[in-house]
C-alpha positions as CSV (number, residue, x, y, z in Angstrom):
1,X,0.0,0.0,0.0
2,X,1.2,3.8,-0.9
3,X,1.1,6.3,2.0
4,X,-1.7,7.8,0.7
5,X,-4.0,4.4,0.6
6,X,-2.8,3.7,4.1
7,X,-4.2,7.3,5.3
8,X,-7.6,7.0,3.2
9,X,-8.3,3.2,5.3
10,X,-7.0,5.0,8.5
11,X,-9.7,7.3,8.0
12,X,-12.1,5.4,6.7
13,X,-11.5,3.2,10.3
14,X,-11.6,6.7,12.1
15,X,-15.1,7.0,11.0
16,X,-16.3,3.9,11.6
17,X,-15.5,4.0,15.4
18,X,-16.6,7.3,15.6
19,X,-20.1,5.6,14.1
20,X,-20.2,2.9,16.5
21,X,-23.3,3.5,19.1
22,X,-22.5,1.4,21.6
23,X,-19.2,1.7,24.3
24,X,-16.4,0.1,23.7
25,X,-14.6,-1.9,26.6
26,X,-11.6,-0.4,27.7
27,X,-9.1,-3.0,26.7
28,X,-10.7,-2.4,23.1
29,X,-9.9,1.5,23.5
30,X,-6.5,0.9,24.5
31,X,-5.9,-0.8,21.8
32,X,-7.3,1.6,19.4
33,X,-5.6,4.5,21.3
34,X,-2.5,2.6,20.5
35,X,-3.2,1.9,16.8
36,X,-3.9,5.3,16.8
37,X,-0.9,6.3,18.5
38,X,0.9,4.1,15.9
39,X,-0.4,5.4,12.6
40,X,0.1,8.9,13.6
41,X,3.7,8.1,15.1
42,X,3.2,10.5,18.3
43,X,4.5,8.8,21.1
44,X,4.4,11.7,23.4
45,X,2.5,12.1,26.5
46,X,-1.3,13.1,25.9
């Protein structure tokens, strides 16, 4: 995948947690936060 496809499916999966209706359980957020963390390479402090 190019750069570009990568960031068009990372925000295509952005949007389609921000959808969701229902909670997620935490171990599921920290994992996303991490993904998230990981595909936008800032591993600073929030």
């Amino acid at each position: 995948m190019t750069s570009q496809e990568i960031d068009i499916a990372f925000k295509k999966a952005v949007e389609s947690v921000n959808r969701h209706k229902e909670p997620f359980p935490a171990d599921t957020l920290l994992k996303l936060y991490a993904y998230y963390k990981r595909a936008t390479n800032s591993w600073h402090n929030p």
